[in-house]
N, C-alpha and C positions, 0 to 999 in steps of 0.2 A: 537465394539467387546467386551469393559467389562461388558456389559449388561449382565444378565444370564435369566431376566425374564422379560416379560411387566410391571410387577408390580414394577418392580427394577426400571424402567424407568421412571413411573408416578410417584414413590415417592423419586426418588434419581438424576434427572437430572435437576437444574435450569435452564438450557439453554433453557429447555419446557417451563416450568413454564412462564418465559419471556415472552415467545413468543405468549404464549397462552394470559398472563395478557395486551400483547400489541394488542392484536385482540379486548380484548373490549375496551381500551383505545383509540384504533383509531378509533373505531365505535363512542364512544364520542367525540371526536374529529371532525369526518365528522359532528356531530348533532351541531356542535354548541356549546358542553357539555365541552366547551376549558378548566376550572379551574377543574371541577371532571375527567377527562381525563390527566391533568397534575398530579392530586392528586393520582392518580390510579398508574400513571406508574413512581411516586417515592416509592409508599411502594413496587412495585415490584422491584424498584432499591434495594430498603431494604432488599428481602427477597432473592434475587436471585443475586447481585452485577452487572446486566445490566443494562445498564440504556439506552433505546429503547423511542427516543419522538413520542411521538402520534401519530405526522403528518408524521412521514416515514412510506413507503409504505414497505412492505416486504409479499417477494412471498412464496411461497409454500416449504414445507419441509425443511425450513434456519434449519440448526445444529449449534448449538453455543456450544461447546465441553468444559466441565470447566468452563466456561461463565466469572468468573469471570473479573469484568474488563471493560466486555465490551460498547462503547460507539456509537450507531448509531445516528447522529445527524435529525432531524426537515423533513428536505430535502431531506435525502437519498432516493436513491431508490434500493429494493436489488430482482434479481429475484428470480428463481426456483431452488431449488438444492443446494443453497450456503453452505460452509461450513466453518464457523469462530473459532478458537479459542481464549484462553481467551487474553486481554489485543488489543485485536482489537477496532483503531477508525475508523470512518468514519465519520469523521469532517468537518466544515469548514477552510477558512483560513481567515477568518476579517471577518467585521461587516456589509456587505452589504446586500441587500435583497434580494428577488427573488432564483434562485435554487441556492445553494450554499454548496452543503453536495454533495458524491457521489453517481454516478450507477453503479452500480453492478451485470454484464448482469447474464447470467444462467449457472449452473455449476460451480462458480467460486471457489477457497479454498486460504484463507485468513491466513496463520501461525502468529504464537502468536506474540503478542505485534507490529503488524505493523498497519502504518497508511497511511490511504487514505485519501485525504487531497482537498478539495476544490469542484469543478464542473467538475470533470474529471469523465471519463464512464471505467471501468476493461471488457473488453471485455469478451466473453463467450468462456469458458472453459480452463480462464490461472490462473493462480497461481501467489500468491504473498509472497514472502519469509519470513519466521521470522526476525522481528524488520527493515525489510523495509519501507521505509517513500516513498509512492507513489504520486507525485505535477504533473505530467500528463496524457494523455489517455493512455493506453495499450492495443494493439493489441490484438482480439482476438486468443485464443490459443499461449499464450504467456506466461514464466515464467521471472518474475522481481525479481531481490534481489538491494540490497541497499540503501544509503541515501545519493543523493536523488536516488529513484528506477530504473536500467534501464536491457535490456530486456539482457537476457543469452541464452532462449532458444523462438523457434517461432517456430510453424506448427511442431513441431518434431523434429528441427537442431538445431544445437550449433549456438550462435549468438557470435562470433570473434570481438570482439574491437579491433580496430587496431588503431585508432583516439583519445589519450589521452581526446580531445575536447567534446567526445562521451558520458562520464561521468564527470557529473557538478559537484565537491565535490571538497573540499581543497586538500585533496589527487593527485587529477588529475590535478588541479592545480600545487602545486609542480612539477608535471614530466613535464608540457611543460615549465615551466621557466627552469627545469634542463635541458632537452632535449636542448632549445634553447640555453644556455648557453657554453653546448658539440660544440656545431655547432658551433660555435663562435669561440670556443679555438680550435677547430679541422682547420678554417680556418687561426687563427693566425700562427696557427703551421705549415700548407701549405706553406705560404706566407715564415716562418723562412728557412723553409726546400727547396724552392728556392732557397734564398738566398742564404745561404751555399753555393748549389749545384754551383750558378752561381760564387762565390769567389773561389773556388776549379776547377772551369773552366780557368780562367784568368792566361795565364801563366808569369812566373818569371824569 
């Protein structure tokens, strides 16, 4: 929307620029052209701040908004439609071989500075929150926030955590040792409150 002309766009959005320099980068790349394909899509890391490897596959009309930042790893794979902002990774998580970067089905919108992290698939048409760090699959039609990411909203409904357990973080952590702890002291205090009860029973 702060577009005002095509021309504004050919010569004012690197998130293009990118995209377009990784189309022939990964045509070198399929040819076997592995070091002038690597060469290519570091001066476009230069000129446009993405840095897009060769051998990721990316679908049709991807927006990288601001770009800067951005990091699509080797393996990825990104559909139709996608929409990233800047400071987006799609990484791995170690040094193994084989697929090991994300998928990225169709439709999907990526907010800034989050990451997708390993061999997991972002289903079609969910959303991934700013500065979320996503380590598994996500339902399609799903919104994730957090770190590590888990779902808020599916198909259109509030997704209710009611399972401290639900969310894997230090955070969540904390509330079931405190949780468990309450339970504890709430049973001690049972047990006192017996007591009493039965001493004030006993007559004199």
């Amino acid at each position: 929307p702060a577009a005002r002309t095509r021309l504004e766009v050919l010569l004012c959005y690197p998130g293009l620029w990118a995209v377009w320099m990784h189309r022939i980068s990964h045509w070198l790349w399929q040819a076997k052209l592995r070091l002038p394909a690597r060469v290519l899509s570091q001066i476009a890391r230069f000129y446009t701040g993405v840095e897009i490897h060769p051998g990721a596959l990316l679908g049709r009309r991807l927006f990288i908004d601001h770009a800067t930042g951005v990091v699509i790893g080797e393996t990825s794979i990104v559909g139709n439609d996608v929409t990233m902002y800047q400071g987006v990774t799609l990484g791995g998580t170690g040094k193994g071989h084989g697929k090991r970067h994300p998928t990225v089905c169709d439709g999907v919108y990526i907010g800034n500075n989050a990451n997708v992290l390993g061999n997991v698939t972002v289903g079609e048409n969910s959303r991934v929150g700013a500065g979320s760090v996503v380590l598994s699959n996500v339902p399609p039609n799903s919104t994730v926030v957090g770190v590590p990411a888990h779902i808020v909203y599916q198909n259109g409904q509030r997704v209710l955590i009611t399972d401290p357990h639900e969310v894997k973080d230090p955070l969540s952590d904390a509330l079931i040792a405190l949780s468990a702890r309450v339970e504890e002291l709430e049973e001690r205090l049972c047990v006192q409150d017996h007591r009493v009860q039965d001493r004030r029973a006993i007559p004199f």
